[in-house]
N, C-alpha and C positions, 0 to 999 in steps of 0.2 A: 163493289156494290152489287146484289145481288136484288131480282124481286119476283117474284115467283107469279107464274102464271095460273090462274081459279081454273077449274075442272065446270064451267061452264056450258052448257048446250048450244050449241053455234047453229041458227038456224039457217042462217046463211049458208051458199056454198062457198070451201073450204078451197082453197089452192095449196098446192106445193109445188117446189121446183127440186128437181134431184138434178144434181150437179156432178160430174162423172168425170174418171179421169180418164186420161185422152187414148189412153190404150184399150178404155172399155166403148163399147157401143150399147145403144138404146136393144139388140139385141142378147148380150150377154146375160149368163144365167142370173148373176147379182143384180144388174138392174132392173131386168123381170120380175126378180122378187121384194123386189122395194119399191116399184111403181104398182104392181098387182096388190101385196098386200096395203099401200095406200091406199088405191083407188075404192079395196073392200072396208076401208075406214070410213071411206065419205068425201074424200081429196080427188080433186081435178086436178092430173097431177103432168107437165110439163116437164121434157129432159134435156139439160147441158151439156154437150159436150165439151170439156176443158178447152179453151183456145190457146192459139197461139201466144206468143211474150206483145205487145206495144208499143210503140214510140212513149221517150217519156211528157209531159203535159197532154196526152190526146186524149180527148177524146170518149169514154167507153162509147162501145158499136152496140154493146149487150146491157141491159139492167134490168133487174127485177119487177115485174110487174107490183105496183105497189098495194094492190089487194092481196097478195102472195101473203101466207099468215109464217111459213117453216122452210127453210131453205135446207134440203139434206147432201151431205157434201160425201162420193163415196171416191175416197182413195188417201190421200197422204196430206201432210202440211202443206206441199206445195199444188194440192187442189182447193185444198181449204182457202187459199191467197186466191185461187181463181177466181173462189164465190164468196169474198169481201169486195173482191172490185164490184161484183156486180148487184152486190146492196150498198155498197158505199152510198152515205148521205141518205141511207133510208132508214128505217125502224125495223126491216123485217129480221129475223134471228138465223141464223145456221147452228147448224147440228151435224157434226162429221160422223162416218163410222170409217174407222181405218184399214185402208186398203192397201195402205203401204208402209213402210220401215217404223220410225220412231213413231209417227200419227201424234205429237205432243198435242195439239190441238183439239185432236179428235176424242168424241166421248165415247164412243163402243166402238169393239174390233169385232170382226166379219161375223165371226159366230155368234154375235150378240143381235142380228137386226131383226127377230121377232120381236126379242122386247124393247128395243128402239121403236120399231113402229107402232108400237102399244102405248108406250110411253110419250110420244108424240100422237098420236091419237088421242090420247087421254088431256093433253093439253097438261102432262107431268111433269114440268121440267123449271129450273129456274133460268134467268135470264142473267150473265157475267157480263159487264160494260169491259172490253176494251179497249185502252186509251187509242191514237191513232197520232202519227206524223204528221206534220205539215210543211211544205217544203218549196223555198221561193228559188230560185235561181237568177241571176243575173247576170247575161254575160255583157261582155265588152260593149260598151254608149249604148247598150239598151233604156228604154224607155220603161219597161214594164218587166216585172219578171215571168218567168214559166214557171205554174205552182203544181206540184204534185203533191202524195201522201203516202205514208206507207203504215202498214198494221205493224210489220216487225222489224224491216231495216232499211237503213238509206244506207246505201255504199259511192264511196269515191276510190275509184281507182287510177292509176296511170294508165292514160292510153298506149302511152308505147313498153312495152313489156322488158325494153332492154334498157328502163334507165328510168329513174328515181322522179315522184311530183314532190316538188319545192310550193307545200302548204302553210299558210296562217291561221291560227286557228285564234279567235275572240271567243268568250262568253258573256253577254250582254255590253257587248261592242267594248270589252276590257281584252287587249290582248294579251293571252297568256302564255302562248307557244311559237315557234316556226320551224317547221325540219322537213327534209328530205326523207321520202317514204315509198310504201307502195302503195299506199292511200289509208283511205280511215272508214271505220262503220259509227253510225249513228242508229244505237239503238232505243226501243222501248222496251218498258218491263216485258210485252210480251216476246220479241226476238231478242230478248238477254239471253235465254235459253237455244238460243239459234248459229248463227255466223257468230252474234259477237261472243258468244260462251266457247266456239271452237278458236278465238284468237284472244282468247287468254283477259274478258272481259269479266267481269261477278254477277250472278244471275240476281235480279229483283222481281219481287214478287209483283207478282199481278194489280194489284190495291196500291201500288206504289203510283204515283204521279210525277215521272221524272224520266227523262232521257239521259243518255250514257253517251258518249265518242272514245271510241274502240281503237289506236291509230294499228296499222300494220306495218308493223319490219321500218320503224321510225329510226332513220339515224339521229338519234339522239341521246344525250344523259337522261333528262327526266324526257320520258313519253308516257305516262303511267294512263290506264281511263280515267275518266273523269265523267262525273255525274252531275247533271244539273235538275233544278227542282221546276215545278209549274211557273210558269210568269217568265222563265229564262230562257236564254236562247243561244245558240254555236252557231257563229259564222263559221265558213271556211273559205279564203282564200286562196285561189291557183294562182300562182306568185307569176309576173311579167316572165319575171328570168328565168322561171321553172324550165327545165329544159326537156321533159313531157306534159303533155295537157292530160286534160281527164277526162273519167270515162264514169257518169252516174247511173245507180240502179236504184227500182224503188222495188223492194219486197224479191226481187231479183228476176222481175216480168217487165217494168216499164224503165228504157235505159236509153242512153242518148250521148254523145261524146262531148266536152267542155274545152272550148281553147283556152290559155292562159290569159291573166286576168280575167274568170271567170269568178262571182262570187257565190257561195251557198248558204243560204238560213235554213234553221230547222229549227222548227218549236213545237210546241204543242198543240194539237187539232183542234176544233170545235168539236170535231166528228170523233162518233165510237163507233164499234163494232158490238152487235149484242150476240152474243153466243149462249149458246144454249146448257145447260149442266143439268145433269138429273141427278145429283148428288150434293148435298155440302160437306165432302170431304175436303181437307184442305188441300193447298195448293204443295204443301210436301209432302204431301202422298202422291199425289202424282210425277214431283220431279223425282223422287224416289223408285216408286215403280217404274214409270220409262227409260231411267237412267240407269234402271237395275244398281242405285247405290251400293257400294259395298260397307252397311251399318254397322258390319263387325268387324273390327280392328285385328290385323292381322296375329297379334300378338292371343288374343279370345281366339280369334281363329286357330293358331297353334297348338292349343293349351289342349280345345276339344279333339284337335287331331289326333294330339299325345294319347289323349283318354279312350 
């Protein structure tokens, strides 16, 4: 769902936060020129330094001022996770420029932030809802669970790395599976493209409303993904007998160890992420270009070579 923001007169003073990755500081030449030609827009403009990773259910130390109107996020996918935590549960939008490898998230690369800044200036962009994880845990006689979320992925791994977690996995409390693994990804349309596309999961479009469970290196006949729709939900059980416990991540910043008999839910959020787009191109154009597809088949490939 898309909805595009009016080219309005804001009489009000403007905020921004530029959010930076952890190898940049407030003096580098990049942030100079993204806080400067802000500030010459009309933005009071505040700077993030990427933090550290977090315990998982804590806490944020950091969030967003909520008169903040454009959150600018400069470096990679995994700064872009930094500055969802710190709108999480609010309205305000990000806008990446990519500072680093793939940037699938991000809308413009380095040499594009004149017209980034024009274009958020302008108030020219539209606004992409991404869906968001929700994600309860419960361990052993607890009473309450520990709830986190994530934009792109919930991972379970084995805490101990020489020797296989004995999981149960249900989908709306129907058990469907149990094997020994090195754990499993729980993703959304947005980190299909992520972890779970590098362990052999099917990328879903963005507009999709569904999570995936991605298992890894399952000893099993059938281990295949599986996809479930809105409304539905993956437990995962760490089995008594398992004879490693687990080890969770949310987005691959907020993580915590799980003894056996530990249970996991993971459904769908209340909460989205608004992102910023200054284009309606589709969404395979971009898995295209950043994945540098290769659209011609090698046999077309051939043929021109011959020629």
């Amino acid at each position: 769902m898309q909805e595009h923001l009016a080219n309005d007169a804001d009489s009000k003073l403007r905020r921004a936060l530029v959010v930076t990755h952890a190898r940049l500081d407030s003096h580098s030449a990049v942030v100079q020129q993204v806080t400067e030609q802000l500030s010459d827009a009309g933005f009071l403009v505040d700077v993030f330094n990427s933090a550290a990773v977090s315990a998982f259910a804590q806490k944020p130390t950091s969030v967003v001022d909520e008169h903040t109107e454009i959150v600018v996020v400069l470096g990679g996918d995994g700064t872009m996770l930094q500055a969802a935590e710190l709108v999480h549960c609010t309205t305000v939008p990000i806008i990446g420029i990519n500072l680093g490898h793939v940037g699938f998230l991000a809308e413009f690369e380095s040499f594009q932030i004149d017209e980034a800044i024009r274009r958020i200036a302008n108030k020219d962009y539209f606004i992409n809802r991404r869906m968001e994880a929700h994600v309860d845990v419960w361990l052993p006689g607890a009473s309450e669970p520990l709830s986190d979320w994530a934009l792109n992925d919930i991972t379970l791994d084995r805490a101990d790395r020489g020797r296989m977690v004995e999981l149960s996995i249900r989908v709306d409390d129907v058990e469907m599976s149990s094997f020994g693994c090195d754990g499993v990804i729980v993703s959304t349309p947005t980190g299909s493209t992520a972890y779970a596309f590098s362990a052999g999961g099917p990328i879903m479009w963005p507009n999709v409303e569904a999570l995936q469970l991605v298992p890894l290196a399952a000893h099993a006949l059938f281990a295949r993904p599986l996809i479930i729709g809105a409304g539905s939900t993956f437990t995962i059980d760490i089995l008594e007998e398992s004879s490693s416990g687990g080890w969770i991540c949310c987005d691959g910043r907020r993580q915590r160890a799980l003894p056996q008999g530990s249970r996991i839910q993971v459904r769908q959020s209340k909460e989205e992420l608004l992102l910023a787009r200054l284009s309606g191109a589709p969404f395979t154009k971009r898995l295209v270009t950043k994945f540098d597809l290769p659209v011609v088949g090698w046999r077309e490939h051939n043929n021109k070579a011959q020629q």
